[in-house]
Each structure stands twice: as structure tokens, then as C-alpha cells.
N, C-alpha and C positions, 0 to 999 in steps of 0.2 A: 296644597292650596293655601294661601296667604289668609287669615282669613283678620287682620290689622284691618280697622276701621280704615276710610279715605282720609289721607290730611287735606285740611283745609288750602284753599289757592294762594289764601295770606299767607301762612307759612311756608310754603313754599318761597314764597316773596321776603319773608323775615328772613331764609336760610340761603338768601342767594348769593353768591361768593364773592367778593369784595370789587372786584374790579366790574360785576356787570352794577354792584349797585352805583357805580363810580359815574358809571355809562349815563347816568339818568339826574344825574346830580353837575353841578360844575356852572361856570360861565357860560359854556359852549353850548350845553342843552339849556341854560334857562335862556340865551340869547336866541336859538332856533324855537324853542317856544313863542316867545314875544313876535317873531316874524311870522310864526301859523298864526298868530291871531294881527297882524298887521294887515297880512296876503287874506285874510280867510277859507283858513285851511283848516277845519274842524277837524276831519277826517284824520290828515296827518298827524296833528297836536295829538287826539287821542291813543292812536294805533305807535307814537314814537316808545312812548314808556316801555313797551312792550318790544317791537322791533329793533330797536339801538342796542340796547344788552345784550339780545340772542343774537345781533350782528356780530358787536365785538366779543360774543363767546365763543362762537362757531367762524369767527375770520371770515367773514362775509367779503366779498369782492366791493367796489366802493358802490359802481353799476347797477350790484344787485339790491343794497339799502334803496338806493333813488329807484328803484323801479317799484320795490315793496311799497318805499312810503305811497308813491304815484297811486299806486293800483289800489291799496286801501283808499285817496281820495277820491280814487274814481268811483268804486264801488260806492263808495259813503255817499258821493252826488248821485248816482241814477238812482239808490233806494231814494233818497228826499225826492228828486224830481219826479220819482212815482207816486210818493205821497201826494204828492201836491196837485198834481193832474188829475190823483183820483178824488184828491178831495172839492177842486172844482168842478167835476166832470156832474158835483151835487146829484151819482144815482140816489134811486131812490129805496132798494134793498139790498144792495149786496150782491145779488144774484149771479152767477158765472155759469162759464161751459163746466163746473168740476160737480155739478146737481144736476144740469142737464141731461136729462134721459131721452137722446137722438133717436131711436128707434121706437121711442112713444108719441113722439110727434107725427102729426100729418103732413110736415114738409117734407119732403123727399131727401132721403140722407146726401145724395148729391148735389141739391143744392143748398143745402144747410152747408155741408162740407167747403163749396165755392163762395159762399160768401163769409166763412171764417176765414177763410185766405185775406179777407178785408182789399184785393185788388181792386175791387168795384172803389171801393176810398180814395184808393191814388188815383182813380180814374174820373172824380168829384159826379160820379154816378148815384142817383137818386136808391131806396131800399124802401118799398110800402107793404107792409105785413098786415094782411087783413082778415078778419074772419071773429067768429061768437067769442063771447067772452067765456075768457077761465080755459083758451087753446094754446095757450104759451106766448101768445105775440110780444108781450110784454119782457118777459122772462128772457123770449131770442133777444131782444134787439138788446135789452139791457146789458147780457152776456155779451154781445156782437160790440157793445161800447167799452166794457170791461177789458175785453180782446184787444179792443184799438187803444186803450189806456196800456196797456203790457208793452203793446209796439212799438211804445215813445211818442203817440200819436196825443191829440188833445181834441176832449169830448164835452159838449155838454148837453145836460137833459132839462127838458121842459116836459110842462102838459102844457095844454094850450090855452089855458086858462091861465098860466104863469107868463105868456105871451101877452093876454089881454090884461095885466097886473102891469109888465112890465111899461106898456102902452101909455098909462093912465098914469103912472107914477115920471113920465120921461116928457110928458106932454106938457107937464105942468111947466117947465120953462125952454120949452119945442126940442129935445133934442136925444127925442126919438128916433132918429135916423142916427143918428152916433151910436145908440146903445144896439141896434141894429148890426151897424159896421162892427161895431166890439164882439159878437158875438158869430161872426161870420171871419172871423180869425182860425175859430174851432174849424181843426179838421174833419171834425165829424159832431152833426147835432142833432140831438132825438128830440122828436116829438110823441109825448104818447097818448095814449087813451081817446082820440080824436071820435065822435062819434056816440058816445052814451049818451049825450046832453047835446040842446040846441048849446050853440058857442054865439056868444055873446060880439057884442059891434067892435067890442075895442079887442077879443081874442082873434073876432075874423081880421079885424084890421094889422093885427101884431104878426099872425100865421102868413097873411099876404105879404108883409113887408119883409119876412125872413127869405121865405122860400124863392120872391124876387130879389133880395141880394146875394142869396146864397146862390140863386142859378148860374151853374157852369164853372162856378167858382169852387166849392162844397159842397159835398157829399151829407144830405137829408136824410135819414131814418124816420120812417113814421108809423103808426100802429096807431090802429080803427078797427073798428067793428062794422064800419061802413065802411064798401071800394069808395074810392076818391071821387069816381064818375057821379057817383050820390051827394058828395059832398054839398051841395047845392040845396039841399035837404034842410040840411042844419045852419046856413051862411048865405049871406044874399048872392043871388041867383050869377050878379054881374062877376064879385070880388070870388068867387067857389069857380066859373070858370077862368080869369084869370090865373088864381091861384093853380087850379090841376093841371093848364096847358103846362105852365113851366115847369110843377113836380116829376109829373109823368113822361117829361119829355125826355129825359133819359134816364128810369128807374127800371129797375127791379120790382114786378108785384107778385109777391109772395103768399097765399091763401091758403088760411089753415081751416080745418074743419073737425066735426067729432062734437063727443059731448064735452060740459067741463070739466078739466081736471078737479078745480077746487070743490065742486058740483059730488066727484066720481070719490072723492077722499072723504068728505062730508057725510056722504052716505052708506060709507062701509067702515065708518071707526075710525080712520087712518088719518084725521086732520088733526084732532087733538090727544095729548098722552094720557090714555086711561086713565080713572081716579083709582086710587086702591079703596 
């Protein structure tokens, strides 16, 4: 057994044999440099130091360089554009299908199973997840966006009280119907937590104006504690049936049931880490 500490990657890199440090050095590499950052080619710029010398160590075919460089920028773009979708997509914990305990839920593993497929999305079909609080609704639809973020898809989340914010903030020089349209680009838009709280003139007014331009267009996610049919409860009587004919008119209603999770964790130790 070897049992020689690990050399460091630098040395490695100090003992590398003349011609690959040759490779990384010259007219040639510092003028291909200058054109990844002309063309904006991060990707390539970083990954050349590294590829160019194991190219001409190993007598790489010309084909295979340009395809390695390519493919490290591809790779390098879809990780950023997944940042960046997840980072507007604004969840609000994190939460995925990789915590998800499917068989602790009350939704039926089949159709939990059929709407991670996310085919309902390309079909710009409605998703309303109802039931007590502390049942997971939250938790699916967040994952269920997380999901659609993986897919190259683009998400974003409200509560709808961020709706009546958005309202009041868009009103002040009328062009609330723009931020509207902006937000109905999203292939997929959650609404959550609907239902705790009456909702307010300008959230009901923001929810109505969403759900009418998203109809038929995009695909709604929403989660409540109240079915939608109630809705009318919390939001004037006129702008709650407006608003559910179109939600409901081609959704999925999903109702969960049970006591609460957070409730069931609470009361047997298992929410917070023991004190020693």
C-alpha cells in the first residue's frame, strides 16, 4: 500500500511537461482567450487551461477539442439558467420531491405520481390542492414547482397577499395590467396559502386579474384551506365567482386530509433537536 501523502493539484500543475505548459501560454491561447470573453464564453475560457494541454498531450483529434470545449459551455449554461429560474421562481423554502414522504400523504400515490409528470403544464391545465392546514399542500405544489424549475420550465410563486402588494404598488402609475402580462410569461404560477385570512380588495382584485389572464394561456397552481367553491367567503361575492369559473374550468382538485403534520411532529419531540 502507497501510503505517500496526496500531492497537491498545484504541483501537479508545476510538474507538467513543457510542451503542455506551452499549450496554455503563446499568442494563440492568449488571442482564443480574448475571443471567449468577446463571444461570452465563460464556460469555454475556464475549462480551455485545462482541455488544450490534455488535448495536445493525448493528440486529441481537432473535432474532439471543439466538441469538449462546446460541451463544457453547454453544461456551464444550463447550470446558470437553472440558477436563475430557481432564483426567480422566489420559493419560499426549498422544499422538493427529495423530503417528500409520498406514502405519508393523503393524496393518492397515483395521482401525486401524474402530476409530477408536470403534463397537466404543457396542457396550461389548472392544479387546486385543498385541505387543513399542516397537510402538505404547500410543500406538493412547492416541490411540483421545483420539479417544473429542473425541466427548463419557468415558475413563479406568490401568496396572494403578494398579489394585492403587487396591485397597489403597479396602480400608482396604472400599469398593472403590464405587470400582470409580465408574470403570465411564467410557465407555471403558484398561488399559496389562499384561505387563512379574509383577502383583502386589492389581493382579490390582483388574484382576479392573474387567473383571467393566465386562463387557457398557463397553467395555475393553488393551495387553500378552503375549496375554491367557498372562495366567496373571504372575497366579494361578484369578483370569487368570476375568479373560480375560470380557475376551475380546467383544473385538477386535489384534497388532502388528516391531522397536521407540523401539529403530529410538535407533539411527539420530532420538530425540534433535543437540548442536551
Amino acid at each position: 500500500m502507497n501510503d505517500s501523502p496526496t500531492v497537491p493539484a498545484t504541483r501537479h500543475r508545476m510538474q507538467a511537461p513543457a510542451s503542455a505548459v506551452a499549450a496554455t501560454s503563446g499568442a494563440a491561447f492568449d488571442e482564443a482567450i480574448a475571443l471567449t470573453r468577446r463571444l461570452k464564453l465563460p464556460h469555454i475560457r475556464r475549462a480551455m487551461a485545462e482541455i488544450v494541454p490534455t488535448a495536445k498531450a493525448q493528440r486529441w483529434d481537432p473535432a474532439e477539442i471543439v466538441r469538449a470545449l462546446l460541451a463544457e459551455e453547454a453544461v456551464g449554461r444550463d447550470a446558470a439558467n437553472l440558477r436563475t429560474r430557481r432564483a426567480r421562481a422566489a420559493f419560499p423554502t426549498g422544499k422538493t420531491f427529495h423530503i417528500w414522504n409520498e406514502e405519508a400523504s393523503s393524496i393518492p400515490v397515483p395521482t401525486q405520481s401524474a402530476l409530477r409528470t408536470l403534463e397537466w403544464v404543457g396542457r396550461r391545465e389548472n392544479l387546486c390542492v385543498v385541505g387543513p392546514s399542516g397537510t402538505g399542500k404547500s410543500h406538493f405544489t412547492e416541490a411540483l414547482g421545483q420539479a417544473a424549475v429542473d425541466a427548463g420550465m419557468t415558475v413563479a410563486w406568490f401568496t396572494i397577499e403578494d398579489l394585492g402588494a403587487l396591485v397597489r404598488r403597479h396602480r400608482v402609475d396604472d400599469s398593472v395590467s403590464k405587470a400582470i402580462t409580465r408574470i403570465t410569461r411564467t410557465d407555471l404560477i403558484i398561488v399559496d396559502d389562499i384561505g387563512l385570512l379574509p383577502v383583502s380588495p386589492d389581493a382579490a382584485e390582483g388574484f382576479y386579474r392573474l387567473v383571467d389572464a393566465a386562463y387557457e394561456r398557463r397553467s395555475l397552481a393553488v393551495s387553500s384551506n378552503l375549496h375554491p367553491s367557498g372562495f366567496d367567503e373571504i372575497m366579494p361575492k361578484t369578483l370569487a365567482t368570476a375568479t373560480v369559473d375560470r380557475l376551475l374550468h380546467h383544473a385538477h382538485v386535489v384534497v388532502t386530509q388528516g391531522d397536521s403534520h407540523r401539529l403530529a411532529e410538535a407533539t411527539t419531540g420530532r420538530g425540534v433537536v433535543p437540548l442536551d
